[in-house]
C-alpha positions in Angstrom: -2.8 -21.2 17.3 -4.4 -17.7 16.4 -1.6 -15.4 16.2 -3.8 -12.2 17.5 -4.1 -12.4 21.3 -7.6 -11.7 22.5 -7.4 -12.0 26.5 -10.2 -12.1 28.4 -10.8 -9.0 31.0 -10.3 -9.2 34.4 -13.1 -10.7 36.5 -14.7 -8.5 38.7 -13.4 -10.0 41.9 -9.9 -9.4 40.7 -10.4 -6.1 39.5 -12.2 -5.2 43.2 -9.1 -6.9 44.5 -6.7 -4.8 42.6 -8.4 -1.9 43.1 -8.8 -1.8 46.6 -5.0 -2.6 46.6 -4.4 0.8 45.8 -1.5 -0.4 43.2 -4.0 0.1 40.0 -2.6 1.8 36.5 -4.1 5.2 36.5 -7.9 5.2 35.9 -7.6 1.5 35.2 -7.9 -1.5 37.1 -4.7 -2.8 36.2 -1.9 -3.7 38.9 0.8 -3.0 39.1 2.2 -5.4 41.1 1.0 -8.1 38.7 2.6 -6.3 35.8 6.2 -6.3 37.3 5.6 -9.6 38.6 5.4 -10.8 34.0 7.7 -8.4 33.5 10.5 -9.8 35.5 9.4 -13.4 34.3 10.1 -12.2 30.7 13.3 -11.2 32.1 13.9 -14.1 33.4 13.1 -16.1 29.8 16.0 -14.6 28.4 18.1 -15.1 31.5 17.6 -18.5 32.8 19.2 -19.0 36.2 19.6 -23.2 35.6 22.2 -25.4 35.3 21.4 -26.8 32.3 23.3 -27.5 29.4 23.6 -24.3 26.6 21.7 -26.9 24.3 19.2 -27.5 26.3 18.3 -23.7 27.0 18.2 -23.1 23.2 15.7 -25.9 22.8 13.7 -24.5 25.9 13.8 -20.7 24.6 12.4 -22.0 21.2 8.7 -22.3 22.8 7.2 -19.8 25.6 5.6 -21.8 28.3 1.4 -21.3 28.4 1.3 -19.3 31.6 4.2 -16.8 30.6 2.2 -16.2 27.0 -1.5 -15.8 28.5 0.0 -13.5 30.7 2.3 -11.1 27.9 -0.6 -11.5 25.7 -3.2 -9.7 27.8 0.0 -7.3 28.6 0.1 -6.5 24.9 -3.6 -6.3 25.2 -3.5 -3.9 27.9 -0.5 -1.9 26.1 -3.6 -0.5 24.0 -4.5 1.6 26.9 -3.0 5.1 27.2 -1.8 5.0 30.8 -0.9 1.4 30.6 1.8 2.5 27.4 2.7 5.7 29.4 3.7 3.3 32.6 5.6 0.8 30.9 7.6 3.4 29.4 8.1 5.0 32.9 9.1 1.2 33.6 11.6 1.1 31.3 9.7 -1.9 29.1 11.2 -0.7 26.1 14.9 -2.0 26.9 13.5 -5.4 28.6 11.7 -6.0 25.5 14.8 -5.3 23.2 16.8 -7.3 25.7 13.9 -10.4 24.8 14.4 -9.3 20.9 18.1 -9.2 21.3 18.4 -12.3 22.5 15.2 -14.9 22.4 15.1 -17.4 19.9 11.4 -17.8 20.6 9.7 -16.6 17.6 6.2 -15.9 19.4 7.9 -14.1 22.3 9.5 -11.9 19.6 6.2 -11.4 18.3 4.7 -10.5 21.5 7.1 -8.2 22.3 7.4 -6.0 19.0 3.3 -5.9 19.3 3.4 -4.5 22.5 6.0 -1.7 21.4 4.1 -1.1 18.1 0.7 -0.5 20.4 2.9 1.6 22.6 4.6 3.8 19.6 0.3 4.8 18.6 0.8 7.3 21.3 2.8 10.3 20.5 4.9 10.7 23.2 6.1 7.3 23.4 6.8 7.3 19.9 9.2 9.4 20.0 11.4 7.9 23.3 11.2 4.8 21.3 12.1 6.2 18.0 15.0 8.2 19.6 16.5 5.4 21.4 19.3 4.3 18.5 19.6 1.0 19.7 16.7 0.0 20.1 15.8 1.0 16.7 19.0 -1.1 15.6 17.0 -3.8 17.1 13.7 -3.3 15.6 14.8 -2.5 12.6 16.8 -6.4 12.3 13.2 -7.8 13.1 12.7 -7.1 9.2 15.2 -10.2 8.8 13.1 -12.4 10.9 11.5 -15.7 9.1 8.6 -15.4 11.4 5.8 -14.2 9.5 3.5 -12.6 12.9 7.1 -11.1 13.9 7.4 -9.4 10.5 4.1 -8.3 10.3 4.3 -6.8 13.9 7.5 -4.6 13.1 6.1 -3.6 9.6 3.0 -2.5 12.1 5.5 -0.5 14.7 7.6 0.8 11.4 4.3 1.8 9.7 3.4 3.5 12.9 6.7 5.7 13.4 6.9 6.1 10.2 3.5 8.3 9.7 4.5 10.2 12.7 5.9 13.2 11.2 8.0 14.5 14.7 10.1 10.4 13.9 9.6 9.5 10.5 13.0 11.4 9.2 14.5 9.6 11.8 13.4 5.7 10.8 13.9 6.8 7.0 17.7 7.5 8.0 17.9 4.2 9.5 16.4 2.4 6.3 18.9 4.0 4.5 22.1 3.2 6.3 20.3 -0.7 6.0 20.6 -1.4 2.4 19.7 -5.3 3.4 16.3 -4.0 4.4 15.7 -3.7 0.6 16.6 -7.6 0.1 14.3 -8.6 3.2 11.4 -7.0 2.0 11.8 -7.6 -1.9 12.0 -10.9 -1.0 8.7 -11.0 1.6 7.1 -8.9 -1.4 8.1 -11.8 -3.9 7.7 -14.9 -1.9 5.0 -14.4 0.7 1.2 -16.0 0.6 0.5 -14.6 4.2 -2.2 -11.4 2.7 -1.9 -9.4 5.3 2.0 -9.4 5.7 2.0 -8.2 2.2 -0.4 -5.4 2.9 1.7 -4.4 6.0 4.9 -4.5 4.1 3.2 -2.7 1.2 2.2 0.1 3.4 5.7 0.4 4.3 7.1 0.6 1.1 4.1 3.5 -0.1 5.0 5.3 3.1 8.4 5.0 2.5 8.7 6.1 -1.5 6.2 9.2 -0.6 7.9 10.5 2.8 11.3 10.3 0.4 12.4 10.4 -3.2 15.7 9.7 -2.7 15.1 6.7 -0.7 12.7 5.3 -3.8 15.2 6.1 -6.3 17.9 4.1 -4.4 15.8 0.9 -4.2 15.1 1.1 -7.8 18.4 1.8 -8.8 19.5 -1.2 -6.5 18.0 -3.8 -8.2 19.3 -2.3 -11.7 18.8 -5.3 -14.4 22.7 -7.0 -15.0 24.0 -5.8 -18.6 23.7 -8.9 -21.2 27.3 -9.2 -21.4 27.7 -10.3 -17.4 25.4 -13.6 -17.1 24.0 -14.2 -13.6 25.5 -17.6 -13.8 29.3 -16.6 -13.5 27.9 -15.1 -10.1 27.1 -17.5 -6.8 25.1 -15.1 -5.5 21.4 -14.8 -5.7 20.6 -12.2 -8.4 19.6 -8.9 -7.1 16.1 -8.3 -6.3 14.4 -5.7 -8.7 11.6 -3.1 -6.7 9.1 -3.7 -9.9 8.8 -7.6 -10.3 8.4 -8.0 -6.4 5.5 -5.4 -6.4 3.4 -6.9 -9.6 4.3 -10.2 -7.3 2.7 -8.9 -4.2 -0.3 -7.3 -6.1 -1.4 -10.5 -7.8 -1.4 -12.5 -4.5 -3.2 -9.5 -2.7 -5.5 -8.9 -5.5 -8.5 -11.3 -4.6 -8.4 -11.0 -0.9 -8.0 -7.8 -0.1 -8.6 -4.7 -2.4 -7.3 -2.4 0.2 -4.4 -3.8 -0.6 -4.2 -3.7 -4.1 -4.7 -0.1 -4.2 -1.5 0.0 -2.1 0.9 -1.6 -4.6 -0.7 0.3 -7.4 0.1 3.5 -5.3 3.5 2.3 -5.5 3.7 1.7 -8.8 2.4 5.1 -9.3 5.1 6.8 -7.4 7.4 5.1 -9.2 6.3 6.1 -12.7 6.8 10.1 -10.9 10.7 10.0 -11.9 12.4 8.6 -14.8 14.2 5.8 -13.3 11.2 4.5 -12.2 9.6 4.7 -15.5 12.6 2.9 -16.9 12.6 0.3 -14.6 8.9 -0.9 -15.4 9.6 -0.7 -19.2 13.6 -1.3 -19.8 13.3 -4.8 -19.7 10.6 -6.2 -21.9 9.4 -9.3 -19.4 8.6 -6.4 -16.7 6.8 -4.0 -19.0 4.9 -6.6 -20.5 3.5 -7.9 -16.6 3.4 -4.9 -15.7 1.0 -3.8 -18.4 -1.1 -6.8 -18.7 -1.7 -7.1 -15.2 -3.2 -3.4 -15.2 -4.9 -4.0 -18.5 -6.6 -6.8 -16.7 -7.6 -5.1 -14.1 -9.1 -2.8 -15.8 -11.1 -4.1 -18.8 -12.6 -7.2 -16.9 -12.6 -6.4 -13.1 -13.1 -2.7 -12.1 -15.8 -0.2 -13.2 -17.8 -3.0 -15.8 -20.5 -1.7 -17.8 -22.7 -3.8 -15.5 -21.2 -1.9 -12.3 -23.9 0.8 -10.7 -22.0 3.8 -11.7 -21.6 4.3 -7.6 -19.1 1.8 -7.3 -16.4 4.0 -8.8 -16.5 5.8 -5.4 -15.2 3.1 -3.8 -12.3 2.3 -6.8 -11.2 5.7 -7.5 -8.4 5.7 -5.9 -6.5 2.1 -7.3 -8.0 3.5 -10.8 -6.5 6.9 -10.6 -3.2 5.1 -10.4 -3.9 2.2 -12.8 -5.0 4.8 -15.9 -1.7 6.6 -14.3 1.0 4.0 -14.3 -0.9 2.8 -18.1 -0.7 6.4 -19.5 2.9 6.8 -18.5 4.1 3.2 -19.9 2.1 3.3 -23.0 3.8 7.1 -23.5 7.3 5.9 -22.9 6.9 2.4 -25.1 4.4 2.7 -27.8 6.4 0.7 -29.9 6.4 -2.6 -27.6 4.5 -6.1 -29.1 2.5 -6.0 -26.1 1.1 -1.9 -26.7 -0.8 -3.8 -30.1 -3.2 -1.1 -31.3 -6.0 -3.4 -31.0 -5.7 -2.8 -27.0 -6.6 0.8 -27.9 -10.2 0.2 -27.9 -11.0 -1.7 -24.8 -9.0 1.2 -23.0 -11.3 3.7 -24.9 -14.0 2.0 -23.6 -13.6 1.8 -20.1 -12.1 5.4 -19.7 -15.2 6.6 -20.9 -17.3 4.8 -18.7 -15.1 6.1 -15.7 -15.8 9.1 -17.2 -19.8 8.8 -17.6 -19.5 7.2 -13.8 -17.7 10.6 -12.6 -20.3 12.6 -13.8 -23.1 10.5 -12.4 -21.2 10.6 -8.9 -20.7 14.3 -9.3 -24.4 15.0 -10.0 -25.7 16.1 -6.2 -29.3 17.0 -5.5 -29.8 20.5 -4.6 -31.8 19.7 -1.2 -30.8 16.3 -0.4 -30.3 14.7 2.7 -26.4 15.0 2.1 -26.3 18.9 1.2 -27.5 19.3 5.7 -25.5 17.3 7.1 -22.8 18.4 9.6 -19.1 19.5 8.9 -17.9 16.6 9.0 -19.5 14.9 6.6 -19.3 17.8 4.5 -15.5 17.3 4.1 -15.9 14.1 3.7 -18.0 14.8 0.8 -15.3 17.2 -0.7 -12.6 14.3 -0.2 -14.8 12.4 -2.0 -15.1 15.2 -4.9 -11.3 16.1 -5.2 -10.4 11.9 -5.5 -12.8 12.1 -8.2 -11.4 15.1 -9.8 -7.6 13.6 -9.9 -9.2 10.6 -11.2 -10.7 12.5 -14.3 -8.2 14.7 -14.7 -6.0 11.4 -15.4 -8.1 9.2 -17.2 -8.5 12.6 -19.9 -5.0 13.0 -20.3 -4.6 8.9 -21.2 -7.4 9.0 -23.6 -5.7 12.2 -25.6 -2.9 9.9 -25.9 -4.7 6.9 -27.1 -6.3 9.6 -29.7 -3.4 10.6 -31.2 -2.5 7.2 -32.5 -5.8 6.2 -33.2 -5.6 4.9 -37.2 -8.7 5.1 -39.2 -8.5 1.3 -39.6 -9.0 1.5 -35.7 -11.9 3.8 -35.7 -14.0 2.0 -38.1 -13.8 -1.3 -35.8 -14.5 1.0 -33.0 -17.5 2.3 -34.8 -18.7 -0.8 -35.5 -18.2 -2.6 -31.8 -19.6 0.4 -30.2 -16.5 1.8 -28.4 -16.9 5.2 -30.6 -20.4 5.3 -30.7 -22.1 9.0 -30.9 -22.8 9.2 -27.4 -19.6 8.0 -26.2 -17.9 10.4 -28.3 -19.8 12.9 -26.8 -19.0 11.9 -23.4 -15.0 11.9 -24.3 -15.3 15.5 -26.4 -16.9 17.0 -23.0 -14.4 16.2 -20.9 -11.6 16.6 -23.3 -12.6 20.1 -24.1 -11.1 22.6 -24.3 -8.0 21.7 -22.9 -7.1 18.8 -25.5 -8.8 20.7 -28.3 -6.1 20.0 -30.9 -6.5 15.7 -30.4 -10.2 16.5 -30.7 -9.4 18.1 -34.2 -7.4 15.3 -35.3 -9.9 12.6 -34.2 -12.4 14.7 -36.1 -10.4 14.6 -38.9 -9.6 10.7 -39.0 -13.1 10.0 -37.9 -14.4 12.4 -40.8 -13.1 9.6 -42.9 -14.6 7.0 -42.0 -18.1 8.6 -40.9 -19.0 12.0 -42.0 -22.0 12.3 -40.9 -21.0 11.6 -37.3 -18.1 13.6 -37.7 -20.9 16.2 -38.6 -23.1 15.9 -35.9 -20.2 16.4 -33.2 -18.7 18.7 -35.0 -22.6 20.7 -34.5 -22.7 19.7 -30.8 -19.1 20.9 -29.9 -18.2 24.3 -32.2 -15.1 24.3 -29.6 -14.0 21.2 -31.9 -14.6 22.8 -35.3 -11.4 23.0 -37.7 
């Protein structure tokens, strides 16, 4: 069955009908007799009048009959509109629907009725009566512990919702926090889910959730804190806790072909972790983790994003997930550059394709003095200035990486570079330009090593940057 309701509208008899009834929802031609005729039969789903056994009203609430789900899904459809959301809140549909999530076993019902809300909670207003009602929030906030996929991705959709509303999301943080079992439930959908976009949903979540507030992130990474040696997780019956770091790289590698929107999400979180020194720890503390962690990113990369057979245009459309690939990278290679898996060998590859990020930046910096872009409207001029400052954070970053990888850089390493190409002249070039002058003193120690192995090139730059000169 597909999941996402797509009802059909009304036909134009029935909307004539309805309208000339006088009974329609604001400017549409919604009734509203007919909407408190389902609403009352969802009421009555979850409080059967029938003499039947408590068995067999378990069994029946397990599957919504056809009629009652046509009809709540073009409901939820409806719940799209404005001033069909503004009259079920002035008809109380919030409680009936926590009433069907309180106590339904039906796992499409549930679904239905946390899509509607989350389509209700886009509007303002009623985003904040829902976020302010404290037991409702209870209720929604359980959802997270439901094994019904479409349920779970409709209260990561509401949560997401309140959550980037800036008058509530304080509020639902709160509630997360006083929750700790919310960590387990979505560590666990994070490391054991195939359904793509669940893990997209729940990843958004998470990004929202570490960026609205620190001390939330740090609790979830100290949560899953690695056992000492000493305490085997076999003398425990218990699973073993779920570490934050594991269950994102697990959620990025499922997301990664289907949808790249996604795995810029998880590398944003990855990122935000890396921004305090638990988080740094918890990526490269235990070897297995850093090791993952890094190869997974050094994949991405060196044979998947920005490839020397890439327009250079496409960068506008990566910058982002590679501004906190080259950021997570920079801070793990800083913080364990003496781990097997940091081999100097991997120096080169990561020369080469932060240089051509940074040859790409320049190309899509380059704009034509009277082109069709410089007249167009406001709009797309801050668009275009978006566009320019993404870019700039992505330099800015992939600059302060290479200085590091420069500073170890042997001459044993710069003669293979030399000779696959990675240090050619003109990439050299293109990594003194951007380096300079705030990274001056690596450029003199490259010079130096490089001088070396290959005076004469060491000459020439030496000529075409004076900046660099010892």
């Amino acid at each position: 069955m597909d999941r996402n309701p797509s009802p059909p509208p009304p036909s134009r008899d029935q909307a004539e009908e309805e309208a000339a009834g006088g009974d329609c929802i604001g400017s549409t031609v919604y009734s509203k007799h007919w909407l408190f005729g389902v609403l009352s039969g969802l009421i009555q789903t979850v409080n059967p009048e029938s003499t039947k056994s408590n068995s067999d009203d378990e069994e029946q609430q397990m599957e919504l009959d056809e009629e009652m789900e046509n009809e709540i899904c073009r409901v939820w459809d409806m719940s799209m509109d404005e001033d069909v959301a503004l009259f079920l809140q002035e008809f109380k549909a919030p409680d009936i629907f926590m009433g069907v999530l309180a106590k339904s076993r039906c796992p499409r019902l549930r679904e239905i009725c946390v899509g509607i809300l989350g389509n209700m909670a886009c509007f303002q207003e009623i985003c904040v009566s829902i976020s302010s009602d404290k037991n409702l929030g209870q209720v929604l906030l359980h959802c997270l512990y439901d094994s019904d996929p479409p349920t779970l991705l409709e209260t990561s959709r509401l949560l997401l919702t309140c959550l980037s509303q800036t008058e509530v999301a304080s509020v639902w943080v709160e509630r997360i926090r006083e929750h700790p079992a919310i960590y387990d439930s979505i560590c666990f959908i994070m490391s054991s889910s195939t359904n793509v976009d669940l893990l997209v949903k729940v990843g958004e979540v998470v990004d929202k959730l570490f960026d609205l507030d620190e001390k939330l992130m740090l609790e979830w990474i100290r949560n899953g804190a690695v056992q000492p040696l000493d305490q085997p997780q076999e003398e425990s019956e218990e699973q073993p806790a779920f570490r934050i770091v594991p269950c994102v790289l697990e959620a990025a590698k499922q997301v990664r072909s289907e949808n790249p929107e996604g795995l810029d999400v998880y590398m944003h979180i990855l990122q935000l972790l890396t921004t305090v020194d638990d988080g740094i720890q918890a990526i490269v503390q235990c070897p297995d983790t850093g090791k993952d962690t890094w190869n997974l990113l050094f994949d991405l990369v060196c044979h998947e994003f920005c490839q020397s057979d890439d327009p250079p245009i496409i960068l506008q459309e990566q910058k982002t997930v590679l501004a906190s690939i080259f950021s997570v990278l920079s801070a793990i290679y800083a913080s364990q550059a003496e781990q097997e898996y940091l081999k100097i060998e991997k120096d080169l590859p990561l020369i080469d394709s932060l240089i051509r990020v940074l040859q790409n930046t320049e190309h899509c910096q380059k704009k034509p003095e009277d082109s069709a872009e410089s007249r167009t409207g406001e709009t797309k001029k801050s668009d275009l200035t978006q566009d320019d400052f993404h870019l700039k954070i992505l330099k800015d970053i992939s600059c302060e990486f290479l200085s590091i990888i420069f500073q170890v850089l042997t001459k044993e390493t710069v003669a293979q570079g030399l000779k696959e190409g990675q240090l050619s002249k003109q990439k050299c070039s293109c990594a003194f330009q951007n380096l300079l002058p705030f990274y001056s003193p690596v450029v003199e120690d490259f010079l130096r090593v490089l001088r070396e192995v290959d005076e004469t090139l060491a000459d020439d730059l030496e000529e075409a940057f004076p900046s660099s000169k010892l």
